[in-house]
C-alpha positions in Angstrom: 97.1 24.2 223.8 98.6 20.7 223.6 100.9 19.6 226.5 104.3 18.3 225.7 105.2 15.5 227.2 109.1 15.1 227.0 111.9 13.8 228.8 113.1 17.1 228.6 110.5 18.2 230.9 111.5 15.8 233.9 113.1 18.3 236.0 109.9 20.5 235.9 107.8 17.4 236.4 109.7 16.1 239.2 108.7 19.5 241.0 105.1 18.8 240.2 104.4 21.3 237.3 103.8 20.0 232.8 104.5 23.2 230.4 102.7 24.0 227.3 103.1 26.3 225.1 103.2 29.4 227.1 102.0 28.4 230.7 103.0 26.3 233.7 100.6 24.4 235.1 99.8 21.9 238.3 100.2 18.1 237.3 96.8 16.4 238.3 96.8 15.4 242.0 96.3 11.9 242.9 95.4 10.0 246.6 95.4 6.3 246.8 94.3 4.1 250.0 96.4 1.3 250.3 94.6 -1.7 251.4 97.3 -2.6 254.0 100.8 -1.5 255.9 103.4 -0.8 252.8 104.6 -4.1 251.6 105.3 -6.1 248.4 101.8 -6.3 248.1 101.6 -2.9 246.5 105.4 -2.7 244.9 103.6 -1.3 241.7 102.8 1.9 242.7 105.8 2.6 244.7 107.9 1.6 241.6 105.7 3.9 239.4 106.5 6.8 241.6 109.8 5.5 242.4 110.5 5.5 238.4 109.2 8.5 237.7 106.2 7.3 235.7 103.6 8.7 237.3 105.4 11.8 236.3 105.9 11.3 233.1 102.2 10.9 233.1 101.3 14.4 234.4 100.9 12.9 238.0 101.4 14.2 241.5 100.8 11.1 243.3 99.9 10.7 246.8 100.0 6.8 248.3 98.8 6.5 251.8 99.4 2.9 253.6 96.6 0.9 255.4 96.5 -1.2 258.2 94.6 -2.5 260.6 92.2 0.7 261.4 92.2 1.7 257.7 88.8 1.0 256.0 89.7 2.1 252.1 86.1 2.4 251.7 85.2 4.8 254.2 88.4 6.7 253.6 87.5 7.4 249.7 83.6 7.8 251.0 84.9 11.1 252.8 87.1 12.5 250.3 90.3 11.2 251.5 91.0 9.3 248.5 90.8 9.7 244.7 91.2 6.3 244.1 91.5 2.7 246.5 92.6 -0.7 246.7 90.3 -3.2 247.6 89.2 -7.2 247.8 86.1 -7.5 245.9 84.0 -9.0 248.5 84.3 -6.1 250.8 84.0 -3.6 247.7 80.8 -5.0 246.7 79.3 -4.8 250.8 80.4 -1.2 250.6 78.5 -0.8 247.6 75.2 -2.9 248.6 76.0 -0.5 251.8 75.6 2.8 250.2 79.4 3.2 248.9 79.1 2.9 245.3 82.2 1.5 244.4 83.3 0.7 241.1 86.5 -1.3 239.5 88.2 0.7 237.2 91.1 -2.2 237.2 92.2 -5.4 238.5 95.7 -6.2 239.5 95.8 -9.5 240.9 93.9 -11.9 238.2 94.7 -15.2 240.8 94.0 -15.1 244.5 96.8 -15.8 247.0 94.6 -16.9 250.0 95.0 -20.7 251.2 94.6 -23.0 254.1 97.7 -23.7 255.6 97.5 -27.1 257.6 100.1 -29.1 259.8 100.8 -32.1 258.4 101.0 -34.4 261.7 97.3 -33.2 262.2 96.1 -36.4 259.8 94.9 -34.4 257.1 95.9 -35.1 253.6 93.3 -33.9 251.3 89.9 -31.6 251.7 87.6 -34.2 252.9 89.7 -35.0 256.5 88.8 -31.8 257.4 86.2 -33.4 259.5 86.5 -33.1 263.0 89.4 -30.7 263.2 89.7 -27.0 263.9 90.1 -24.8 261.3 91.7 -20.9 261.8 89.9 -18.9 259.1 89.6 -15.3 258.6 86.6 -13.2 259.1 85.3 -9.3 258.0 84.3 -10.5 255.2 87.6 -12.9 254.3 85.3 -16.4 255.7 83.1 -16.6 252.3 84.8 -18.6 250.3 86.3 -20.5 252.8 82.3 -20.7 254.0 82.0 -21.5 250.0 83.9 -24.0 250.0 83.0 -26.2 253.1 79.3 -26.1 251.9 80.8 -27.4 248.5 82.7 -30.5 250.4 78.9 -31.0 252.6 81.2 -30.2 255.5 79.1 -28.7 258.2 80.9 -25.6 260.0 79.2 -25.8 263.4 81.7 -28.5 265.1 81.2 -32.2 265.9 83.2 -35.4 264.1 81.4 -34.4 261.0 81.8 -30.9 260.9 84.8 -28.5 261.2 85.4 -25.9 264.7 86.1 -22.5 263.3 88.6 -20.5 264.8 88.2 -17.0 264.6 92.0 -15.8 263.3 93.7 -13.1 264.0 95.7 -11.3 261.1 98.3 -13.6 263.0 99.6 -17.5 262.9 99.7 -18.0 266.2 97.1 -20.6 266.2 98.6 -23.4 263.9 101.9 -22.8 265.8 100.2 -23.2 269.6 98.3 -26.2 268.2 95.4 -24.2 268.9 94.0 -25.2 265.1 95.3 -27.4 262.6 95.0 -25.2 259.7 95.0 -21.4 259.3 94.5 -18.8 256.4 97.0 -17.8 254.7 97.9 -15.4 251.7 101.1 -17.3 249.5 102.8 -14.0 249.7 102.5 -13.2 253.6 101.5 -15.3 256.2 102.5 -18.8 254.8 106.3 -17.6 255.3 105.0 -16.6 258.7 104.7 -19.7 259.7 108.0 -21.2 258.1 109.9 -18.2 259.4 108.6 -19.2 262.7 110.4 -22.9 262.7 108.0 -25.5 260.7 109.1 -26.4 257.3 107.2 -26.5 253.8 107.7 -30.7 254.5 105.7 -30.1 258.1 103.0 -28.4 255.9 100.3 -28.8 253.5 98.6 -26.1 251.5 95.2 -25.3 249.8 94.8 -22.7 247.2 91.2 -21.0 246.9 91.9 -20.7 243.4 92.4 -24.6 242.9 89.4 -25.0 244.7 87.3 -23.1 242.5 85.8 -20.9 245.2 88.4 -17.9 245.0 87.7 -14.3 245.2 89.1 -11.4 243.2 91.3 -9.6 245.7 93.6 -6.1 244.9 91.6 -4.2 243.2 91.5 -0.8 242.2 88.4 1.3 243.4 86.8 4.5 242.7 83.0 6.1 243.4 81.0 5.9 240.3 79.9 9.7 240.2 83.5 10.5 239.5 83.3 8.3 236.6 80.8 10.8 235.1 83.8 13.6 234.5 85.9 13.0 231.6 88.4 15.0 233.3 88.5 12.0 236.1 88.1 9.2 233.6 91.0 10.6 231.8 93.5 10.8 234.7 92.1 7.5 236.1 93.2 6.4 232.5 96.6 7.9 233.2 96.9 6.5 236.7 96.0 3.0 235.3 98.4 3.1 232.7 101.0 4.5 234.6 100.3 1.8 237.8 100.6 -0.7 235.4 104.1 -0.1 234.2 105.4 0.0 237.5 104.2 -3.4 238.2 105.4 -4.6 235.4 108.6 -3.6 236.3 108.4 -4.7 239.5 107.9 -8.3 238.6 110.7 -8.2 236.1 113.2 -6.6 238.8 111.8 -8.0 242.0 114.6 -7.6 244.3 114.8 -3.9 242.8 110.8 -3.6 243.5 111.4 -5.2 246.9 114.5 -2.2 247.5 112.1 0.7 246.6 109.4 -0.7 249.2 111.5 -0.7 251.9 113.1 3.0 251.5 109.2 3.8 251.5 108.6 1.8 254.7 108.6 5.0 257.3 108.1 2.6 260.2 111.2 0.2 259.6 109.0 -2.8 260.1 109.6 -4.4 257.3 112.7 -7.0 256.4 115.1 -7.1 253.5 114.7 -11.1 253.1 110.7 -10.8 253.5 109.6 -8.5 251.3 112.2 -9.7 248.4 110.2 -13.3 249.2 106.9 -11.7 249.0 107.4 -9.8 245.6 108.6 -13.3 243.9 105.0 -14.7 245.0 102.8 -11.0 244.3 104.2 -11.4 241.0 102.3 -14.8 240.6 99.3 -13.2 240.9 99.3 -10.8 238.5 98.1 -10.9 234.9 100.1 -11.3 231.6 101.8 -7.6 230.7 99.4 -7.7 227.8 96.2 -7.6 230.1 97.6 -6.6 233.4 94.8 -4.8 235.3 92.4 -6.1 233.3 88.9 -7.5 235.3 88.0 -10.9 233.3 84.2 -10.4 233.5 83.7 -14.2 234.2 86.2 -14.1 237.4 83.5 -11.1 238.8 80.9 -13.4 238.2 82.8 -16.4 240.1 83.1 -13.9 243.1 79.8 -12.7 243.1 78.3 -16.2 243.0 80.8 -17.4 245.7 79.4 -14.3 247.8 75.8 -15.2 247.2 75.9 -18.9 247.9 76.2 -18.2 252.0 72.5 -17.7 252.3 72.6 -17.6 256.1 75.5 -15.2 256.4 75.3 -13.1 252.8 78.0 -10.5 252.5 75.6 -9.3 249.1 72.1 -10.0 249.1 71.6 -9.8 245.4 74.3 -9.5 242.3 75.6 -5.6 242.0 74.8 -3.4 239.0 77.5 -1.0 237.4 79.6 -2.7 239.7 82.9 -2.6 237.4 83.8 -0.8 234.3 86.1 -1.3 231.2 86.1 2.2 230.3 89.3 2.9 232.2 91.0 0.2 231.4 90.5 0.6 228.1 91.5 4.4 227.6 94.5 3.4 229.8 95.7 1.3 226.5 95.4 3.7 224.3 
């Protein structure tokens, strides 16, 4: 019998259950695996739950925050997820791993990382990176940093011709202790990190990935490909997708709202008023046009896979994935 979908149904939603014709029956269950702590970075799917749409979709949705001992991909490889978020370098490692991940969606069409350098260090553009020390990222985040110094012929081993790479924490400490004179960065994070902790944007200068052409494709969403061979999955995927979608479009056209509905879901109380309002101005930078949001331009996987296989001596892939991503999802999602 066909469900009916009304607003007059909300209450009976809202308590988990869609009725048809004669019958009550359990909305379709949803986990997600944050990627990280709960943030801006992931105001979308609060917002969808927050709004109700996820309801309105016939969706009990579950959202389970990250952090530092949260590996998405070992979390949906043993059934604690139905569905992840997930930077495409490490997606694609899980997958050459054994993990067969595959993107159903992807959020953020721009990356936010960057280098973050102090001005009175001497550098001005790429090429005075030479001789300094550079913070940089690792677990998978150094390859297009990696990328990009082979690019500039800047050799990564030390000496006046080469860069000293700093292993960096998931902190700033470095560029602030004058232990380096640049560190990564994400535009909607760490950046403000640094300012909050008493340099100014005029003591700084910035590199985006994405200028430099080396950029990786970052939050995306993630699910194992056998699921993708049940209609019924594909079809509350589709559902999920489409609901996800709304709710970050309307958290990037009420951001301080978006920001608001984060922090009520923030059960540690870590989290600040001012920073996470800052952070969903820049998230929303990074996100596609409302026409195409979550869609995975097939040329940007391409740039990341080649930007993953040009590090010969430290590969995070060895060769270029197959039925790595999927349109299929996407697709039903706009229908």
């Amino acid at each position: 019998m066909k469900k009916l979908y009304s607003k007059a149904l909300g209450a009976a939603a809202g308590a988990g259950l869609l009725l048809t014709a004669g019958a009550a029956v359990a909305a379709d269950a949803v986990t997600i695996q944050l990627k990280w702590v709960t943030q801006a970075q992931f105001a979308g799917y609060y917002v969808a739950q927050d709004k109700g749409f996820y309801e309105e979709a016939g969706l009990d949705v579950t959202i389970k925050p990250g952090g530092p001992d949260v590996a998405p991909p070992q979390v949906i490889a043993g059934g604690g997820a139905d569905v992840i978020i997930d930077w495409m370098p490490s997606a694609l490692a899980s997958r050459e791993k054994g993990v067969p991940l595959v993107n159903i969606a992807q959020v953020f069409d721009k990356s936010g990382m960057m280098l973050t350098c102090r001005k009175d260090s001497g550098i001005t553009k790429p090429e005075d990176f030479a001789g300094h020390t550079l913070g940089v990222w690792f677990f998978g985040n150094e390859y297009p940093f990696l990328s990009w110094m082979a690019k500039l012929g800047i050799p990564t081993e030390g000496g006046e011709d080469g860069v000293t790479v700093l292993k960096q924490g998931f902190n700033v400490d470095p560029i602030l202790q004058k232990q380096a004179d640049c560190v990564s960065t994400m535009t909607y994070n760490e950046y403000w990190q640094i300012i909050d902790a008493g340099l100014t944007e005029e003591d700084l200068i910035v590199y985006k990935y994405e200028d430099q052409g080396v950029a990786t494709l970052e939050d995306g969403l993630y699910v194992l490909e056998d699921s993708l061979e049940d209609p019924a999955f594909v079809d509350k995927m589709a559902r999920f997708v489409k609901a996800s979608m709304k709710g970050w479009d309307y958290a990037r056209e009420n951001p301080d709202e978006a920001a608001d509905i984060v922090l009520e879901n923030d059960a540690t109380g870590a989290q600040t008023e001012k920073h996470q309002k800052r952070m969903m101005g820049e998230i929303a930078k990074l996100l596609g046009t409302t026409d195409k949001l979550g869609f995975l331009e097939p040329a940007d996987y391409e740039r990341t896979v080649d930007t993953l296989l040009s590090n010969e001596s430290t590969p995070v892939i060895t060769k270029k994935p197959e039925g790595a991503w999927t349109h299929e999802v996407w697709q039903k999602s706009t229908m």
